[in-house]
PDB file of the backbone (N, CA, C, O) and the ligand in Angstrom, with CONECT records:
HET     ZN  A 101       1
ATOM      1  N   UNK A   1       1.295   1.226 -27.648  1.00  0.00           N
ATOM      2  CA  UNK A   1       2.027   0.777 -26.442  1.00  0.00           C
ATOM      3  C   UNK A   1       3.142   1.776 -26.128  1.00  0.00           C
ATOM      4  O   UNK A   1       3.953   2.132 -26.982  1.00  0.00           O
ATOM      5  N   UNK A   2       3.144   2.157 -25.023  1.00  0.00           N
ATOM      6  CA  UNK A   2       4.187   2.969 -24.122  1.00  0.00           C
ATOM      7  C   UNK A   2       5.972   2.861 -24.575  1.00  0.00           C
ATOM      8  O   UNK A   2       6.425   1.818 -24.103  1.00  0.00           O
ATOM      9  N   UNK A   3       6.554   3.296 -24.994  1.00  0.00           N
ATOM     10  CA  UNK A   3       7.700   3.162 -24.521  1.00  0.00           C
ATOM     11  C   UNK A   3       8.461   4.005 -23.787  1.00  0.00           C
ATOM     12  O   UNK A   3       8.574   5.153 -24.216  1.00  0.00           O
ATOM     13  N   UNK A   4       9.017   3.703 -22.767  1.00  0.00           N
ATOM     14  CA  UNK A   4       9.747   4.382 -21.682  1.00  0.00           C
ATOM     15  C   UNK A   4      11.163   4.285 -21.781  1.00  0.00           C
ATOM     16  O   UNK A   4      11.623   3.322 -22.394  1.00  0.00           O
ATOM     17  N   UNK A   5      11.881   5.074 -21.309  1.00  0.00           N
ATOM     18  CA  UNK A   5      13.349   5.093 -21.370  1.00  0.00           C
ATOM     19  C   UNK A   5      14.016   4.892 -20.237  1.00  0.00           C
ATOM     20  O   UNK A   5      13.675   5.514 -19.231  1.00  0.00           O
ATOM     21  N   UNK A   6      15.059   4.006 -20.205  1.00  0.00           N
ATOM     22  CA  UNK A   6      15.246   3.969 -18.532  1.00  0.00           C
ATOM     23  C   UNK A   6      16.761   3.333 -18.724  1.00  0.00           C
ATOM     24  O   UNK A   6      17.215   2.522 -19.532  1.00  0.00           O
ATOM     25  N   UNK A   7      17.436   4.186 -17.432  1.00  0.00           N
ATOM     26  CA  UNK A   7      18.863   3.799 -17.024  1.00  0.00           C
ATOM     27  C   UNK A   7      19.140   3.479 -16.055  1.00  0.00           C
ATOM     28  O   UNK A   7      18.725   3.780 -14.936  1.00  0.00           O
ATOM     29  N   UNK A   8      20.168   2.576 -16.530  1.00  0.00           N
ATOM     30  CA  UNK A   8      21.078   1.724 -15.239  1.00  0.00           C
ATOM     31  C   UNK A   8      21.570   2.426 -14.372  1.00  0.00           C
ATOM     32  O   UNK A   8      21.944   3.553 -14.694  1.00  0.00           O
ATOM     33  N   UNK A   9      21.719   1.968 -13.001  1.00  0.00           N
ATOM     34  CA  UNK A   9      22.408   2.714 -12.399  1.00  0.00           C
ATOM     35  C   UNK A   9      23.607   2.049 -12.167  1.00  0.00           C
ATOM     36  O   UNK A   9      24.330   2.987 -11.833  1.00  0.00           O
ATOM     37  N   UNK A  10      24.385   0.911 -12.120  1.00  0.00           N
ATOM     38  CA  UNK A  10      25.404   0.476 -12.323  1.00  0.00           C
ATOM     39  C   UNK A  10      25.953   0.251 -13.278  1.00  0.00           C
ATOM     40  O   UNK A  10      27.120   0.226 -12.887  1.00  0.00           O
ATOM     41  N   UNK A  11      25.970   0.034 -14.433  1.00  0.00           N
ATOM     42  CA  UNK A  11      26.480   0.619 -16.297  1.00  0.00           C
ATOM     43  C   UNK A  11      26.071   1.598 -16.745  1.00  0.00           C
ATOM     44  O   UNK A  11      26.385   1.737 -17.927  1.00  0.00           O
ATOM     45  N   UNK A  12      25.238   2.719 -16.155  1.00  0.00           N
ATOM     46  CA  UNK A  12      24.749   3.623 -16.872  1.00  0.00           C
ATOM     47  C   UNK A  12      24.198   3.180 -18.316  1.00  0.00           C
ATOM     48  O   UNK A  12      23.242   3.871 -18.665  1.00  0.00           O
ATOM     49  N   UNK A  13      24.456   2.508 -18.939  1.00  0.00           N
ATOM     50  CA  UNK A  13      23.325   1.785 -19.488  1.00  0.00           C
ATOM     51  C   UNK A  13      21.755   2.359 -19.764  1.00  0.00           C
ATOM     52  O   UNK A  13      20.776   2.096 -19.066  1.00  0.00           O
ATOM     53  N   UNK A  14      21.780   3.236 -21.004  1.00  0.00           N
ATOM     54  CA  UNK A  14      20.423   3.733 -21.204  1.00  0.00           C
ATOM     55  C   UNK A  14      19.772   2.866 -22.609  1.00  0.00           C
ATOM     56  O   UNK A  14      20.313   2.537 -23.665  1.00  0.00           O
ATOM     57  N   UNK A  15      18.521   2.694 -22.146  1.00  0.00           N
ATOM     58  CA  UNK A  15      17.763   1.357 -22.669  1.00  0.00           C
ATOM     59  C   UNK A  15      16.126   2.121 -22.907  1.00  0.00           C
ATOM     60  O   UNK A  15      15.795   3.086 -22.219  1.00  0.00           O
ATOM     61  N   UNK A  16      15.386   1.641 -23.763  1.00  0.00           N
ATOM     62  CA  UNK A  16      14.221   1.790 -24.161  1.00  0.00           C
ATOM     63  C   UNK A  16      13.875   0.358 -24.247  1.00  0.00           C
ATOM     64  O   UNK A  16      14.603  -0.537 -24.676  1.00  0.00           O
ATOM     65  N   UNK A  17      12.221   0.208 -23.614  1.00  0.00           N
ATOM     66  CA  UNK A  17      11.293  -0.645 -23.158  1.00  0.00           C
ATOM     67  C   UNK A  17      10.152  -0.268 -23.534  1.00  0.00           C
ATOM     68  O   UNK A  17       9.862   0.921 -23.671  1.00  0.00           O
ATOM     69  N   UNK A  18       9.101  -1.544 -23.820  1.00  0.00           N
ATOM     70  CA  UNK A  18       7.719  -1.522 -23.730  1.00  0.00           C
ATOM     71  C   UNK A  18       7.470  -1.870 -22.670  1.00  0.00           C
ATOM     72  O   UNK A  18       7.738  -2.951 -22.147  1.00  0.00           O
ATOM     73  N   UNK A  19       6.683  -0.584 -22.053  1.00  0.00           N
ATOM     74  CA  UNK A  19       5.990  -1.471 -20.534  1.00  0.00           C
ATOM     75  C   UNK A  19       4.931  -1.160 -20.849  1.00  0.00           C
ATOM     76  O   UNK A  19       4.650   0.025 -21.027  1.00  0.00           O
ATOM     77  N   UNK A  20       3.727  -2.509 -21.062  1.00  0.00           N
ATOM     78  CA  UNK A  20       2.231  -2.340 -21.204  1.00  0.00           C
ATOM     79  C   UNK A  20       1.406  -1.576 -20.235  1.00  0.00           C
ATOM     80  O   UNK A  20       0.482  -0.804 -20.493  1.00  0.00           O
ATOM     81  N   UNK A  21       2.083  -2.051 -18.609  1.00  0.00           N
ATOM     82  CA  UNK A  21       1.530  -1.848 -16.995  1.00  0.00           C
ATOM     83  C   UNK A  21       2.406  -1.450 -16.189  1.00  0.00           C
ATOM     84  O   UNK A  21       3.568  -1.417 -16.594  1.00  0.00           O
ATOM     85  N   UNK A  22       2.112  -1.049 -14.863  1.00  0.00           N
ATOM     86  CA  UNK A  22       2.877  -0.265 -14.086  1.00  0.00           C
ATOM     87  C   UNK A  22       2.986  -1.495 -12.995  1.00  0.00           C
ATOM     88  O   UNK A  22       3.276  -1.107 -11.863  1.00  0.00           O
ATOM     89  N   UNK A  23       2.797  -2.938 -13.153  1.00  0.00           N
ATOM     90  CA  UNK A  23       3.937  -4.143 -12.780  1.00  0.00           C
ATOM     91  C   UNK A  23       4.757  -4.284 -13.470  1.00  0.00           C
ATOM     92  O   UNK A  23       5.887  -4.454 -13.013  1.00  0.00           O
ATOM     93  N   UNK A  24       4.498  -4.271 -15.061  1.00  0.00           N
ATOM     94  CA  UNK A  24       5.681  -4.529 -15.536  1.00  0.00           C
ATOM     95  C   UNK A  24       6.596  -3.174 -15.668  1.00  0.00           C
ATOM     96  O   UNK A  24       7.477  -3.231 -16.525  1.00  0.00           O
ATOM     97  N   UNK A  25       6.529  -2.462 -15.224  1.00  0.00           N
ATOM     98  CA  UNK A  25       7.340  -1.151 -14.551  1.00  0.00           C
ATOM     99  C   UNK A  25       8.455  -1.623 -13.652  1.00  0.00           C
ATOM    100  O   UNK A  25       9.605  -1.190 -13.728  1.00  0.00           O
ATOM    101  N   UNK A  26       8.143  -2.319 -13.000  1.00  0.00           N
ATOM    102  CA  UNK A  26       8.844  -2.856 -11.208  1.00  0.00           C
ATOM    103  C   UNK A  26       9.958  -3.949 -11.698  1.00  0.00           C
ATOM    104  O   UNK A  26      10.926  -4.208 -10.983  1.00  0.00           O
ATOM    105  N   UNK A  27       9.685  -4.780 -13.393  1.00  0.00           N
ATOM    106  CA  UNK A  27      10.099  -5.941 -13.419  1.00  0.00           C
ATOM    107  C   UNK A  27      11.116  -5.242 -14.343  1.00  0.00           C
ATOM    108  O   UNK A  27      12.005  -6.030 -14.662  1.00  0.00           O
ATOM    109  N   UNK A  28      11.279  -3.922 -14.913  1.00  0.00           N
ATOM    110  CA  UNK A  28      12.432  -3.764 -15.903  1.00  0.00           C
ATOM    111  C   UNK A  28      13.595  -4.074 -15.391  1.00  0.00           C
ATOM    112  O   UNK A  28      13.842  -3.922 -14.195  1.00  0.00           O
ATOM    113  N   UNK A  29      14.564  -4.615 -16.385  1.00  0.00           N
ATOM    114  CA  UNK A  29      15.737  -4.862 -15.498  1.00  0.00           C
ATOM    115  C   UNK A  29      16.923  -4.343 -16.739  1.00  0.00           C
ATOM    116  O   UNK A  29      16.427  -4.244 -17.862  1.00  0.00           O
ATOM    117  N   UNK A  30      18.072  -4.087 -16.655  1.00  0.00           N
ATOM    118  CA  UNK A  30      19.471  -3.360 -17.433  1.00  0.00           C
ATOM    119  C   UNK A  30      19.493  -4.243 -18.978  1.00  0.00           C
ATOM    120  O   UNK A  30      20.039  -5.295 -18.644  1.00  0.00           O
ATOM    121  N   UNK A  31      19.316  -4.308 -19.842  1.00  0.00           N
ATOM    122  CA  UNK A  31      19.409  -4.720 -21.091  1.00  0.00           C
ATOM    123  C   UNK A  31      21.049  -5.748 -21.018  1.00  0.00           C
ATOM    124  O   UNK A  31      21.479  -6.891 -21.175  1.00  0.00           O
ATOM    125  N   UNK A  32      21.341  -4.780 -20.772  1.00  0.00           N
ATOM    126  CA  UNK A  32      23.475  -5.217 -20.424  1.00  0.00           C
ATOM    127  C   UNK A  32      23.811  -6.054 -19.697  1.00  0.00           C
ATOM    128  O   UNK A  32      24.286  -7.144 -20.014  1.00  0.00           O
ATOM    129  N   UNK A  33      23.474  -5.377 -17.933  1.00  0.00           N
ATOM    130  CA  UNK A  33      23.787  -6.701 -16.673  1.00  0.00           C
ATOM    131  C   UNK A  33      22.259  -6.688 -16.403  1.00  0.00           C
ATOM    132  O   UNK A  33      22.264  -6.089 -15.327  1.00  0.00           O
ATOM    133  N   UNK A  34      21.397  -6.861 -16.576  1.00  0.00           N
ATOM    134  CA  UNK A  34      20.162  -7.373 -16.710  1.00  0.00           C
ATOM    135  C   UNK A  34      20.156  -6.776 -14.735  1.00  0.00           C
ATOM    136  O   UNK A  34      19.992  -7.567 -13.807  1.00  0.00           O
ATOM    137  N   UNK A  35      20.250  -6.138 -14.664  1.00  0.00           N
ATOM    138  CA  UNK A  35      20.778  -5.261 -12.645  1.00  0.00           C
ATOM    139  C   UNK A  35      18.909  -5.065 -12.550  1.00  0.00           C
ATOM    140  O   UNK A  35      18.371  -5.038 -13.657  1.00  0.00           O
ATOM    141  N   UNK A  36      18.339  -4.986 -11.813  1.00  0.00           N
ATOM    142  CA  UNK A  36      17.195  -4.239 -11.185  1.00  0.00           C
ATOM    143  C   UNK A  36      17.217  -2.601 -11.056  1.00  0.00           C
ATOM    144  O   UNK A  36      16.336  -1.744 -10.994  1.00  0.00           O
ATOM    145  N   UNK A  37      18.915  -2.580 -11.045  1.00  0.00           N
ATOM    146  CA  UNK A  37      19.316  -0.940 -10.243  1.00  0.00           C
ATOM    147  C   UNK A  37      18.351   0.311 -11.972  1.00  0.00           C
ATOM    148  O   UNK A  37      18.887   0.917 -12.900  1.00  0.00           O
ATOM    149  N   UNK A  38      17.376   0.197 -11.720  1.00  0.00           N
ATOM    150  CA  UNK A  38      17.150   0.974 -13.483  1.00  0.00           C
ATOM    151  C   UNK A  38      16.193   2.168 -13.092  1.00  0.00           C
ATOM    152  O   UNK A  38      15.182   1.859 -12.462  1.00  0.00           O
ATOM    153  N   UNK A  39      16.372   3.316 -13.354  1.00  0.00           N
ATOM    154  CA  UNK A  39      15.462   4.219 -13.068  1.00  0.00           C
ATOM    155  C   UNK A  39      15.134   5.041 -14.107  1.00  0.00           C
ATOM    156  O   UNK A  39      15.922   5.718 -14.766  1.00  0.00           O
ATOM    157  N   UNK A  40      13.748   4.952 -14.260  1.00  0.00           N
ATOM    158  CA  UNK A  40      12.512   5.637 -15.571  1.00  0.00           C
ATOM    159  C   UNK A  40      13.272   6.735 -15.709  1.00  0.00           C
ATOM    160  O   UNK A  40      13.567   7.215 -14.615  1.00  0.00           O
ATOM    161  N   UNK A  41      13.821   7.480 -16.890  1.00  0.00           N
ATOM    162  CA  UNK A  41      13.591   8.490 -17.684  1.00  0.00           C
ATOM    163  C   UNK A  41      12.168   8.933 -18.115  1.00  0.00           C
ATOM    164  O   UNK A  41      11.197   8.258 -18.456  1.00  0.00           O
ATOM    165  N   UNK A  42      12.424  10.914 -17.938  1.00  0.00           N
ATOM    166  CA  UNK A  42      11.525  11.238 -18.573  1.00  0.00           C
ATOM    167  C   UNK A  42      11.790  10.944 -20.588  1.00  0.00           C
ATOM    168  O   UNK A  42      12.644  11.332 -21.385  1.00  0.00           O
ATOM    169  N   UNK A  43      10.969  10.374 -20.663  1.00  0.00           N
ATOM    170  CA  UNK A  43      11.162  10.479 -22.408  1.00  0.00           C
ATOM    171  C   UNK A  43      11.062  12.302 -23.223  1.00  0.00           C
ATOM    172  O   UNK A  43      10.091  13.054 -23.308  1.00  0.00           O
ATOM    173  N   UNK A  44      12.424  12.478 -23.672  1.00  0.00           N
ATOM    174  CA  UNK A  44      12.048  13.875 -24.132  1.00  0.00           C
ATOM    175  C   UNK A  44      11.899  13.768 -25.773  1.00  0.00           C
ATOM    176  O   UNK A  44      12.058  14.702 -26.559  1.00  0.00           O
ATOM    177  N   UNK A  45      11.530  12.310 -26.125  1.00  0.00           N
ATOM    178  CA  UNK A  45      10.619  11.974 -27.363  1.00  0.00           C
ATOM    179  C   UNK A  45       9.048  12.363 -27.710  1.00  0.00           C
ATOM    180  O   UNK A  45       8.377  12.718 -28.680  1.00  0.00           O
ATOM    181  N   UNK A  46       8.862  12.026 -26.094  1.00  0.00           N
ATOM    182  CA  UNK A  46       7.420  12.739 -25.938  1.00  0.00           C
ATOM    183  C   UNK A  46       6.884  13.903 -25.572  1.00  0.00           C
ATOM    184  O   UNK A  46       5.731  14.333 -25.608  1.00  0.00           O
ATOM    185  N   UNK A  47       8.254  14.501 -25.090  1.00  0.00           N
ATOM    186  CA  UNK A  47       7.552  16.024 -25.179  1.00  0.00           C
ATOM    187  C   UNK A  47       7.847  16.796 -26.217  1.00  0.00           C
ATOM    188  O   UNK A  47       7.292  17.867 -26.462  1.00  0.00           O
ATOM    189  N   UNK A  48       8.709  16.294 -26.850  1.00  0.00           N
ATOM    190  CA  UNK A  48       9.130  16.849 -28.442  1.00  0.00           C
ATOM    191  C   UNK A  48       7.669  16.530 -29.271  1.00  0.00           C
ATOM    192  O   UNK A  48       7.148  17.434 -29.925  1.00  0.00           O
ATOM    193  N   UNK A  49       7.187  15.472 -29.208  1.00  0.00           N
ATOM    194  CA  UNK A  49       5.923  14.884 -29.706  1.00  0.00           C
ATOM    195  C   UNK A  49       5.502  16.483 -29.371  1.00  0.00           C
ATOM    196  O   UNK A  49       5.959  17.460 -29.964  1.00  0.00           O
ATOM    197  N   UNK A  50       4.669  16.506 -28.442  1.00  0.00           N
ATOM    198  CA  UNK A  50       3.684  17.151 -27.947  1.00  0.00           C
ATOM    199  C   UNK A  50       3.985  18.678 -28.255  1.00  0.00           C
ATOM    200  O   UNK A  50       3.085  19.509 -28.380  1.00  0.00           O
ATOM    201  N   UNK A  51       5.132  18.924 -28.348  1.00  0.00           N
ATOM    202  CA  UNK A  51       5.912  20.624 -28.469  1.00  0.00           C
ATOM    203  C   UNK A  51       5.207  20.603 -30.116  1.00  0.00           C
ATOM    204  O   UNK A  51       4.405  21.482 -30.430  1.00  0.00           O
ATOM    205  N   UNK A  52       5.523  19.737 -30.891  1.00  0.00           N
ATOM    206  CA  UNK A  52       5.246  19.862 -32.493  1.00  0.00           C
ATOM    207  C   UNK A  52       4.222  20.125 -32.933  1.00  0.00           C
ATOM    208  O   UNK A  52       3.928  20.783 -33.932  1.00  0.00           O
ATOM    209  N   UNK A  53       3.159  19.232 -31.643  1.00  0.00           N
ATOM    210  CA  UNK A  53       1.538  19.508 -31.993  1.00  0.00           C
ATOM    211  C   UNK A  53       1.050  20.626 -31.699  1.00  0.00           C
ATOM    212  O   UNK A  53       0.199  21.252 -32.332  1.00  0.00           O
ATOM    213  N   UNK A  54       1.901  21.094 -30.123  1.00  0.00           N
ATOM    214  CA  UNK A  54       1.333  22.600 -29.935  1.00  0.00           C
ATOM    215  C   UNK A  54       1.516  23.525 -31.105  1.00  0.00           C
ATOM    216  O   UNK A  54       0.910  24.594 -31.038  1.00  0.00           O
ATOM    217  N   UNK A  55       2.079  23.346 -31.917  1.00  0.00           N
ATOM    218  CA  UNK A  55       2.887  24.012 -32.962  1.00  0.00           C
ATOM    219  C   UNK A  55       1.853  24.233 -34.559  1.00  0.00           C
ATOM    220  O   UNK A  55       1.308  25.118 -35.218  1.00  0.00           O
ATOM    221  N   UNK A  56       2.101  22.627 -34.546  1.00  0.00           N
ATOM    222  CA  UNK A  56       0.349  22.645 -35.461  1.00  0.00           C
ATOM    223  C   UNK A  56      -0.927  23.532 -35.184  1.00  0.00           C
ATOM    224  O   UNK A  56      -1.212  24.236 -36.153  1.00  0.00           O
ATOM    225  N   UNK A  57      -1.570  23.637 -34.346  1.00  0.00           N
ATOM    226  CA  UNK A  57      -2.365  24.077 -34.408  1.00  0.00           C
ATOM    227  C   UNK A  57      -2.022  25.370 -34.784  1.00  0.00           C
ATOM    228  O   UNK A  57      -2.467  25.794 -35.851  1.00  0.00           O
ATOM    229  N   UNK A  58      -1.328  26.052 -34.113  1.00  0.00           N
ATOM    230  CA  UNK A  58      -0.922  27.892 -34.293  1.00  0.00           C
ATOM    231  C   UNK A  58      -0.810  28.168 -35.440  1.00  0.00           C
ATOM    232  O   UNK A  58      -1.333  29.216 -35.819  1.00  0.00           O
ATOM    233  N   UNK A  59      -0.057  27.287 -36.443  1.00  0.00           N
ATOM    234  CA  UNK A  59       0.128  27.182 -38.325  1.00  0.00           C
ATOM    235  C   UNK A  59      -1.630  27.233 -38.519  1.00  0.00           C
ATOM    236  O   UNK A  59      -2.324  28.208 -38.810  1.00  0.00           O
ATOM    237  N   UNK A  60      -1.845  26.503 -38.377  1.00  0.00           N
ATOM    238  CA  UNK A  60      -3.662  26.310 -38.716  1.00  0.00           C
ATOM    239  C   UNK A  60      -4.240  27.479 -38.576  1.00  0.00           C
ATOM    240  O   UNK A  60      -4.812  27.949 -39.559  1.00  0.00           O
ATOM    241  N   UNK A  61      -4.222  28.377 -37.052  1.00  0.00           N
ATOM    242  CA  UNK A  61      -4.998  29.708 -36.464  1.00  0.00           C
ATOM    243  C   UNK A  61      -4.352  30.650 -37.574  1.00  0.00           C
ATOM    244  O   UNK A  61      -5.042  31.554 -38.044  1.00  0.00           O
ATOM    245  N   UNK A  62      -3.158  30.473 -37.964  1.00  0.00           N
ATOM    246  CA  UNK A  62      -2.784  31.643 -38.332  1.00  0.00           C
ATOM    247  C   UNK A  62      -3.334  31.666 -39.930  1.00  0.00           C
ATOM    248  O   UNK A  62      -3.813  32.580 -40.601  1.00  0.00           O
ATOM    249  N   UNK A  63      -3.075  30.371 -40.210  1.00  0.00           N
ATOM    250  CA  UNK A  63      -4.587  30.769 -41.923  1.00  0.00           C
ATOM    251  C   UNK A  63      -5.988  30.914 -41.829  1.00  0.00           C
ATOM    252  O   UNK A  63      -6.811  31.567 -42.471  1.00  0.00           O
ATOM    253  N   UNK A  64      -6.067  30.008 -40.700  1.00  0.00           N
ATOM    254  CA  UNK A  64      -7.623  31.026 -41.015  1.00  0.00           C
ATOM    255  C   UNK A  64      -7.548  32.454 -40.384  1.00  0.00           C
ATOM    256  O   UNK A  64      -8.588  33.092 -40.548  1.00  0.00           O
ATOM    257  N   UNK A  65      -6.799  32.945 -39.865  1.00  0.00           N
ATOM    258  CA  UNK A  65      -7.182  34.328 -39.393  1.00  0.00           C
ATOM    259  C   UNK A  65      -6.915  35.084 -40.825  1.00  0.00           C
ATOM    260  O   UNK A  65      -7.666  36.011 -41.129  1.00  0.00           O
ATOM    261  N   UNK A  66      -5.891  34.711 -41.676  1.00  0.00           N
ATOM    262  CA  UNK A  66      -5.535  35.419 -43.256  1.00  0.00           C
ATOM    263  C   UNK A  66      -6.856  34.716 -44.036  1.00  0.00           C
ATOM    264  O   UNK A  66      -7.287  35.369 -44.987  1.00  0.00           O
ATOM    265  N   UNK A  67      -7.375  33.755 -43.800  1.00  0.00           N
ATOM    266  CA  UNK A  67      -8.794  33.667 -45.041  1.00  0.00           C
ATOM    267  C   UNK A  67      -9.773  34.613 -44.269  1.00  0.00           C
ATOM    268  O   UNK A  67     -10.181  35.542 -44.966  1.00  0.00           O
ATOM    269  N   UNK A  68     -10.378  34.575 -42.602  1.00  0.00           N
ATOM    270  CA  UNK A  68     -11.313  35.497 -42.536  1.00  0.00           C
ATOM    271  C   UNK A  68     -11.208  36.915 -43.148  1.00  0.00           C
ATOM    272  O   UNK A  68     -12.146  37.591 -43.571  1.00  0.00           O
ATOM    273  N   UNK A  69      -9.915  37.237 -43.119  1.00  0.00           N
ATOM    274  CA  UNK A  69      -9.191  38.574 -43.701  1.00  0.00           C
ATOM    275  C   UNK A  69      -9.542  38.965 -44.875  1.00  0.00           C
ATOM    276  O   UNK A  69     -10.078  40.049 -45.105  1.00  0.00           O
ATOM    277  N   UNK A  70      -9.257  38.085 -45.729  1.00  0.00           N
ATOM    278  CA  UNK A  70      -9.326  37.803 -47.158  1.00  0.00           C
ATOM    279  C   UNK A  70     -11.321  38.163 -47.739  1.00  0.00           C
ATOM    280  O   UNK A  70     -11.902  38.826 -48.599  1.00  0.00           O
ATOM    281  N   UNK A  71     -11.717  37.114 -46.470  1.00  0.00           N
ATOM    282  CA  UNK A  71     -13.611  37.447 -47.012  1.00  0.00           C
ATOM    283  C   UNK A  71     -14.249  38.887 -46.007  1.00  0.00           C
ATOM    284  O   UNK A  71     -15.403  39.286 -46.163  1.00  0.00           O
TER     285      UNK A  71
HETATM  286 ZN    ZN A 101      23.336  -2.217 -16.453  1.00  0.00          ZN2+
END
């Protein structure tokens, strides 16, 4: 399940949510003053995710290019 990050715009108020669906997107409301005023963050949890994996693989290419070497 998704979690999204999202701030208030009247407390500034930054909050993390499960939103299963993109209704329950529309229904988040401020954790604090429970406001409607809330707008999605990009999560930079998930592109950190994704930066790490690009990362993995290149560790991987770079041993086997030293075992083909090796035979
Ligand atoms: Zn708020």
């Amino acid at each position: 399940m998704p979690i999204y990050e999202y701030r208030c715009k009247d407390c500034e108020t930054v909050f993390e949510t499960f939103v299963s669906s993109i209704p329950d997107a529309d229904k988040v409301v401020c954790k604090k003053c429970e406001s409607k005023n809330v707008e999605k963050q990009i999560s930079t949890f998930a592109s950190r995710l994704s930066g790490s994996s690009s990362n993995a693989p290149a560790g991987a290419l770079s041993g086997c290019s030293s075992k083909s070497g090796f035979s």
